[in-house]
Backbone as JSON, one array per atom type, in Angstrom:
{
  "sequence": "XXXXXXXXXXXXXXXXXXXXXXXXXXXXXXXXXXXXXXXXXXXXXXXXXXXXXXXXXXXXXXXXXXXXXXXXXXXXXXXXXXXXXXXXXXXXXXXXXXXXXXXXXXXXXXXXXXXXXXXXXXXXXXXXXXXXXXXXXXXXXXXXXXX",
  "N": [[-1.24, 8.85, -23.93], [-1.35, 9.83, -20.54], [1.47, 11.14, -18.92], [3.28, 9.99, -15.88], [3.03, 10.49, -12.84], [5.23, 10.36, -9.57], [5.75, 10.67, -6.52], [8.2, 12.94, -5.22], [11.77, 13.95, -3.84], [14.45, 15.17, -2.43], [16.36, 13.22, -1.62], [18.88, 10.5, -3.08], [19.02, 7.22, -3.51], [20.85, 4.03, -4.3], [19.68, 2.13, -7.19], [20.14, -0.27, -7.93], [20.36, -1.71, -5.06], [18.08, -1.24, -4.1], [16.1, -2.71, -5.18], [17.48, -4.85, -4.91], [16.9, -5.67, -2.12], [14.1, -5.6, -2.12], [13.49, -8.16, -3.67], [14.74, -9.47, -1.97], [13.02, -9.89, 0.62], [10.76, -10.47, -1.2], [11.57, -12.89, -1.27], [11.32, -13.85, 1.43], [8.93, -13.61, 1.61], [7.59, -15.89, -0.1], [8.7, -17.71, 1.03], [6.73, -17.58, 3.14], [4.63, -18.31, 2.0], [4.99, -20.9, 1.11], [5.55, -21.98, 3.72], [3.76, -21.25, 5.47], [4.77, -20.5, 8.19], [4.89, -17.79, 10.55], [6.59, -16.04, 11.02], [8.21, -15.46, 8.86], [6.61, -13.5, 7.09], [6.37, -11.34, 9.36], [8.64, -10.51, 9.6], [9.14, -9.87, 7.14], [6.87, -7.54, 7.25], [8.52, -6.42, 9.37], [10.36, -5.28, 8.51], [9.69, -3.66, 6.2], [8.04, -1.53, 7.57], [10.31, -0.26, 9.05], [11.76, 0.86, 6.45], [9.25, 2.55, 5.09], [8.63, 4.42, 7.61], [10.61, 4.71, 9.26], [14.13, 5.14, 8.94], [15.9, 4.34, 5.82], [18.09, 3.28, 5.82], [18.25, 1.98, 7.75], [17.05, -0.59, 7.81], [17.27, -4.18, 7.78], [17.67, -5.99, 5.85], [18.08, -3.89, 3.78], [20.67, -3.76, 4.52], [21.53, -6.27, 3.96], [21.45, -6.53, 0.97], [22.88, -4.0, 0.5], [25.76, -4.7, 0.74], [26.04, -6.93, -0.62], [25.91, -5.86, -3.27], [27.63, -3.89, -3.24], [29.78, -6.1, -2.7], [29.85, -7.26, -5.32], [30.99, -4.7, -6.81], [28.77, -3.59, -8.31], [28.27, -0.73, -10.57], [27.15, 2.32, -9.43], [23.25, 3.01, -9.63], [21.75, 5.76, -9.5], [18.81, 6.68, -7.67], [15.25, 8.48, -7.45], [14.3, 9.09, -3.77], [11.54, 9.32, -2.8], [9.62, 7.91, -4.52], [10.45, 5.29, -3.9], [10.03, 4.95, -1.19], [7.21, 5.61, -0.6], [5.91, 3.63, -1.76], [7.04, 1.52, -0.2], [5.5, 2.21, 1.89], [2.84, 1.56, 1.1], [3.51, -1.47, 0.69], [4.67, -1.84, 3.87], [1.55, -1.78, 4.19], [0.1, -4.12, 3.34], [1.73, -5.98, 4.31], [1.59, -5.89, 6.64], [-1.71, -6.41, 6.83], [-1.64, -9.07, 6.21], [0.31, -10.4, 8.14], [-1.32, -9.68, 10.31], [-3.85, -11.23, 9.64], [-2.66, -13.87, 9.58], [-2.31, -13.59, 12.52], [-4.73, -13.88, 13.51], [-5.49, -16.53, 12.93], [-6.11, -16.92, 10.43], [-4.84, -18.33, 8.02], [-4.8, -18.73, 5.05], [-6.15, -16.6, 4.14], [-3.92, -14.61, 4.5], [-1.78, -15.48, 3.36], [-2.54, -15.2, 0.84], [-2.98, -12.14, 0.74], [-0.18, -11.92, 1.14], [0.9, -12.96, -1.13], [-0.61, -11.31, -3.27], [1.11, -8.98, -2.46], [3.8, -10.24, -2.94], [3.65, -10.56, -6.08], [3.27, -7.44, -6.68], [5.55, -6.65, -5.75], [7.79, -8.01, -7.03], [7.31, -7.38, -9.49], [8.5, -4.57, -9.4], [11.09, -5.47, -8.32], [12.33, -7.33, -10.03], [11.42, -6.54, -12.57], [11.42, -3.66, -12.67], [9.51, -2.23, -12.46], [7.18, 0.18, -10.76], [4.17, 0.02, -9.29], [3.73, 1.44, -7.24], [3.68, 3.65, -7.73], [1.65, 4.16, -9.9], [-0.59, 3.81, -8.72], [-0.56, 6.29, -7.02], [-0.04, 8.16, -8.73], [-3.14, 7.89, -9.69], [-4.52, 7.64, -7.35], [-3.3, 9.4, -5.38], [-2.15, 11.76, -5.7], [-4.16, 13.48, -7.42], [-6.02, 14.34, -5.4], [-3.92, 16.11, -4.02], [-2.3, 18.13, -5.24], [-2.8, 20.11, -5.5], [-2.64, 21.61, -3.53]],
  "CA": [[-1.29, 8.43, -22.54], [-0.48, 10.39, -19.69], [2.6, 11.07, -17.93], [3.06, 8.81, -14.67], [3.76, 11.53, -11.34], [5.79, 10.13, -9.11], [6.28, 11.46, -5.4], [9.75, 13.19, -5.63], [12.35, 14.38, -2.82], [15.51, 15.54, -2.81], [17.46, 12.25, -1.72], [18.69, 9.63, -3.61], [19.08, 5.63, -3.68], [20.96, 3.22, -5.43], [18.56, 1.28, -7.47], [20.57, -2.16, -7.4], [20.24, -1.77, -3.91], [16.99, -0.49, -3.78], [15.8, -3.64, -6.29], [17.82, -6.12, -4.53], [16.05, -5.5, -1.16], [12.63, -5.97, -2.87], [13.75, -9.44, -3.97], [15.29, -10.14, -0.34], [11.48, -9.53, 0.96], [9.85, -11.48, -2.24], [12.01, -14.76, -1.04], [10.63, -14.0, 2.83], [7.23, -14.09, 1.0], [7.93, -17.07, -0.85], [8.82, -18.65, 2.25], [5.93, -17.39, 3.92], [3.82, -18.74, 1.79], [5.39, -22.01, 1.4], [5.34, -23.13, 4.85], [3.1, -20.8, 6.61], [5.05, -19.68, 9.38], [4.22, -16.29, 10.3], [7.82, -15.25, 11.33], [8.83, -14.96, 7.9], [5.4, -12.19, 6.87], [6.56, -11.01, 9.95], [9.88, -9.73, 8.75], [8.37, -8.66, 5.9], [6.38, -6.45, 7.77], [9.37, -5.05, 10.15], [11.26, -4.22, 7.1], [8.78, -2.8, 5.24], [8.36, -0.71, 8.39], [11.28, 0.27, 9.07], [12.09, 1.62, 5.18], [8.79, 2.82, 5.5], [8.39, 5.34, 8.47], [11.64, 5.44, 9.92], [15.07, 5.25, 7.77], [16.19, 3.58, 4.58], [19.41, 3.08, 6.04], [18.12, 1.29, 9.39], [16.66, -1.74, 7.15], [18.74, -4.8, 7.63], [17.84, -6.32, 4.58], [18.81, -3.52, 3.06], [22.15, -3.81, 4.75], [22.53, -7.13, 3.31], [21.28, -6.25, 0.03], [24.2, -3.3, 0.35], [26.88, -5.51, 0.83], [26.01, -8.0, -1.94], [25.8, -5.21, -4.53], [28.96, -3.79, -3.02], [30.87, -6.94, -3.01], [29.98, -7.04, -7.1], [31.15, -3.92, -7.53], [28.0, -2.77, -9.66], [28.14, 0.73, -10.5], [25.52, 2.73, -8.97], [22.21, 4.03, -10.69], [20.98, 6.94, -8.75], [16.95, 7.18, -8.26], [14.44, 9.08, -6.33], [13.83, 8.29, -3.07], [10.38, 9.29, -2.3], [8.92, 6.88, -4.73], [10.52, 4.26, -3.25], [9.58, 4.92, 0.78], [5.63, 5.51, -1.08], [6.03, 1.89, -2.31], [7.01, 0.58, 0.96], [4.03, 2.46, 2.91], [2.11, 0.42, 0.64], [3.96, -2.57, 0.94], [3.91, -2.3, 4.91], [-0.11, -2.1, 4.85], [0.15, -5.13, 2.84], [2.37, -7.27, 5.24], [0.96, -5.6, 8.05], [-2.55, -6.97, 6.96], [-0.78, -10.2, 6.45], [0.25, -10.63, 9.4], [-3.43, -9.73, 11.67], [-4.67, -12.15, 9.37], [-2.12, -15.26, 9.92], [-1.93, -13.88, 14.03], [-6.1, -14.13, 13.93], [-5.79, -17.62, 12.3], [-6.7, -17.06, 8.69], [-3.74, -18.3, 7.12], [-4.85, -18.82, 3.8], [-6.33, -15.15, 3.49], [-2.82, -14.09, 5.21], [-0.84, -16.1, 2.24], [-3.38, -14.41, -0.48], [-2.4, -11.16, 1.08], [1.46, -11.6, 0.51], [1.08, -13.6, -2.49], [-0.34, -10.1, -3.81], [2.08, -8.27, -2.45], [4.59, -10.56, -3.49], [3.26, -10.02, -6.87], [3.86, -6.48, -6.91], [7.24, -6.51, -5.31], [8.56, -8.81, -8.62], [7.27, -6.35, -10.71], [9.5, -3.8, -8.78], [12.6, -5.47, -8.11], [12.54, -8.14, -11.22], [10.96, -5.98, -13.8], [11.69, -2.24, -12.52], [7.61, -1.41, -13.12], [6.54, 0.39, -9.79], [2.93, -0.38, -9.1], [3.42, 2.36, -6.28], [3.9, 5.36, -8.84], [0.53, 4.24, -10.68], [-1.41, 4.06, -7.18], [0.24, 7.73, -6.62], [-0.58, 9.37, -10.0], [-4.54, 8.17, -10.12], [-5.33, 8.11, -6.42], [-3.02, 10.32, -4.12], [-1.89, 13.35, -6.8], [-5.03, 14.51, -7.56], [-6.1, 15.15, -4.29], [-2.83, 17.13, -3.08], [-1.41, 18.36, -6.05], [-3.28, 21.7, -5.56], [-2.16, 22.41, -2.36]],
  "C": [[-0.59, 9.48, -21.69], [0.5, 10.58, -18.95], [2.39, 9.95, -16.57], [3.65, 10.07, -13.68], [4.17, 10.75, -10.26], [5.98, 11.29, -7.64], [8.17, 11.57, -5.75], [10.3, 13.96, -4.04], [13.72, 14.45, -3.04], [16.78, 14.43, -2.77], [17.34, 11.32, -2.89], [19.22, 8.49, -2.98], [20.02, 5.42, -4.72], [19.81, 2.16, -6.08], [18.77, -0.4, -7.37], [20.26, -2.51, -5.87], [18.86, -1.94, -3.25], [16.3, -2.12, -4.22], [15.48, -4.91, -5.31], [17.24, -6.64, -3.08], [14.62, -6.02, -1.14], [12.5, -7.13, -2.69], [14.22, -9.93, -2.98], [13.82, -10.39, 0.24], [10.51, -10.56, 0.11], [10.15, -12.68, -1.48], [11.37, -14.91, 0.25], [9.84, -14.42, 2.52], [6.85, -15.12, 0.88], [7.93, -18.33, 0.58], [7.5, -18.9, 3.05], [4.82, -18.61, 3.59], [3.29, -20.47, 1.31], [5.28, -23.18, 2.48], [4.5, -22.47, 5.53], [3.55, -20.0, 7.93], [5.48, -18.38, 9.49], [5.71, -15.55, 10.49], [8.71, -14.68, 10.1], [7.67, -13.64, 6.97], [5.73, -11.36, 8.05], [8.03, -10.02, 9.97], [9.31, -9.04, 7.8], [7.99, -7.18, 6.42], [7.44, -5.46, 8.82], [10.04, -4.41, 9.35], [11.0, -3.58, 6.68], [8.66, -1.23, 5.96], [9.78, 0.62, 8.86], [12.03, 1.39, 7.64], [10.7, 2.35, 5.24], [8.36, 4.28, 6.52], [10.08, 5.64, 9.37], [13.35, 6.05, 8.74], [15.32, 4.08, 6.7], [17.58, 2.69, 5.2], [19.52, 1.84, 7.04], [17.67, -0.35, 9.25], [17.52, -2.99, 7.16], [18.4, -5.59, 6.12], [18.6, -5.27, 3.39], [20.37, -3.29, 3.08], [22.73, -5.25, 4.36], [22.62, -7.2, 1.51], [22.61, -5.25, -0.38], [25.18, -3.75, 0.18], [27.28, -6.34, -0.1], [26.33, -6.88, -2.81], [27.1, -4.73, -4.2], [30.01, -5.12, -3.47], [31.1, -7.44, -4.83], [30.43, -6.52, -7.3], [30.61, -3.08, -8.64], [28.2, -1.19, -9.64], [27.14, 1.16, -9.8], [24.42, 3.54, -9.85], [20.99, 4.36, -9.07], [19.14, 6.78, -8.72], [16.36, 7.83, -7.04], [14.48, 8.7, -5.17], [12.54, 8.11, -3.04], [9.74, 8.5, -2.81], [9.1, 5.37, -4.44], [9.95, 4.05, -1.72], [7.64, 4.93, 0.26], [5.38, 4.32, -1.5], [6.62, 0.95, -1.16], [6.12, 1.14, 1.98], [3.17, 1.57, 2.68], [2.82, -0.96, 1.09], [3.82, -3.43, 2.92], [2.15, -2.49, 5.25], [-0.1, -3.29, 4.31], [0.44, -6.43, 3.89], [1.64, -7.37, 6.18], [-0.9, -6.44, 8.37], [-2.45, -8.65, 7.07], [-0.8, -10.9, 7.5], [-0.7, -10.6, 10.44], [-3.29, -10.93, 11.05], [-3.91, -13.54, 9.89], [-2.36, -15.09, 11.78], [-3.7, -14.47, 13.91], [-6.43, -15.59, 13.1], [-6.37, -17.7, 11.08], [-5.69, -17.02, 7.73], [-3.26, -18.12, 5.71], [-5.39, -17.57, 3.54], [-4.95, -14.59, 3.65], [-1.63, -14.32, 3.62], [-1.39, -15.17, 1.26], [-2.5, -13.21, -0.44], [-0.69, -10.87, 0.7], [1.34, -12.05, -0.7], [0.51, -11.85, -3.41], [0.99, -9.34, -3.87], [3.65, -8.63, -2.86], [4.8, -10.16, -5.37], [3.92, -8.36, -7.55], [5.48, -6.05, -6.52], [8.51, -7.03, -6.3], [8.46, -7.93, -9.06], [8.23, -5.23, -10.53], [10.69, -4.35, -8.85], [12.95, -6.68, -9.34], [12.47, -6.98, -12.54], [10.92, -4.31, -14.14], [10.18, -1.42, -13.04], [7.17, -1.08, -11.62], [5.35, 1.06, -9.92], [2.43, 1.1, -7.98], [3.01, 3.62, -6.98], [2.26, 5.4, -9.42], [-0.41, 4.52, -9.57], [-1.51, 6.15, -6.89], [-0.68, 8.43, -7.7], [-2.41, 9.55, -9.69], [-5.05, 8.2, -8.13], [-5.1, 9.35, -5.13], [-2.9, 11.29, -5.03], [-3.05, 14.08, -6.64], [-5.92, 14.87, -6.39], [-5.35, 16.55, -3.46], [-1.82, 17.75, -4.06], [-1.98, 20.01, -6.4], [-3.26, 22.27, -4.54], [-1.31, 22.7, -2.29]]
}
């Protein structure tokens, strides 16, 4: 089997941090999809955003996610960034479709929609398997990996 390529960049993350964020976002989901109301896919999607296209840092989930793992005292385990911000590009088109769909009244495609993306976001912050990296290797790499 082949290697897995991973977008790479020079910063790093903590991964408890990184994880625990994920799973802050899953429970929004959870919620979302529980009762329907769009304000919680709606978070989703500013978060996602925000880690996403602007900073990692600027995320408030991830500032409460910081704080928890701080107030444990876990050690930290270092990781890439870039494959994490490539796993929340994805993740915002996800919410982001999400969300059209619950604003244009199609709640139950809107739920589908996170319930995927919920999906993959376990596998990330439960099970440390990013779904983003495999996306990466077979459909973005071999386009731009010869430029």
């Amino acid at each position: 089997m082949n290697a897995i390529i991973c977008p790479v960049s020079d910063e790093l993350i903590d991964s408890n941090v990184s994880r625990l964020t994920v799973f802050l976002n899953v429970v929004l989901m959870a919620l979302f999809i529980i009762t329907l109301k769009p304000i919680f896919i709606y978070l989703v999607a500013a978060d996602y955003f925000i880690r996403a296209a602007l900073k990692v840092q600027y995320s408030p989930l991830r500032l409460v996610a910081l704080t928890a793992i701080n107030s444990l005292s876990l050690q930290k385990k270092p990781i890439n960034l870039a494959p994490k911000i490539f796993a929340s590009r994805l993740g915002f088109l996800c919410a982001l479709a999400s969300s059209v769909l619950v604003f244009l009244g199609f709640p139950v495609a809107a739920a589908i929609v996170a319930g995927f993306l919920m999906i993959l976001s376990v596998m990330d912050s439960v099970f440390n398997f990013c779904v983003g990296c495999i996306i990466y290797n077979y459909i973005v790499y071999p386009f731009y990996h010869k430029k």
